[in-house]
N, C-alpha and C positions, 0 to 999 in steps of 0.2 A: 127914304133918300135913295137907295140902292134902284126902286123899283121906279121911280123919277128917270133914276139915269139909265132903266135899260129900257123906259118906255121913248126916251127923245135919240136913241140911238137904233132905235126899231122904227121911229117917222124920218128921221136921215135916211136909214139905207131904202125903206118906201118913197122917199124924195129921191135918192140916186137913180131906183129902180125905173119910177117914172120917168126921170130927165133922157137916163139912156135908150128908152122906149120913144121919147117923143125926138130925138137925136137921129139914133137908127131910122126912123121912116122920116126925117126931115133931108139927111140925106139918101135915103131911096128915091124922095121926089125930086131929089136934085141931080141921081143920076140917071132919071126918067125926063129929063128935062121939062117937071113941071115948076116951071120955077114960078109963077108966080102961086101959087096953092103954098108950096116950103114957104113964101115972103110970105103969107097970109096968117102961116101956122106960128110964126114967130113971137108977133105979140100975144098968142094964147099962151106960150112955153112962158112970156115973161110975167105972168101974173103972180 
């Protein structure tokens, strides 16, 4: 049980990790004004 709960709290902070990775360069293309590339990346972030 113990190793349940620190294996879905080690793919959480992997899911945070990644969100803030795909976040961070979503708005770097937004303050590179590429905005349509950021509106493209979106529904890949929403899968």
């Amino acid at each position: 049980m113990k190793v349940l709960l620190m294996r879905v709290t080690t793919y959480q902070k992997m899911k945070m990790r990644i969100w803030s990775v795909l976040l961070n360069s979503l708005f770097k293309n937004l303050r590179q004004k590429k905005y349509t590339q950021a509106i493209q990346s979106i529904p890949r972030m929403m899968k």
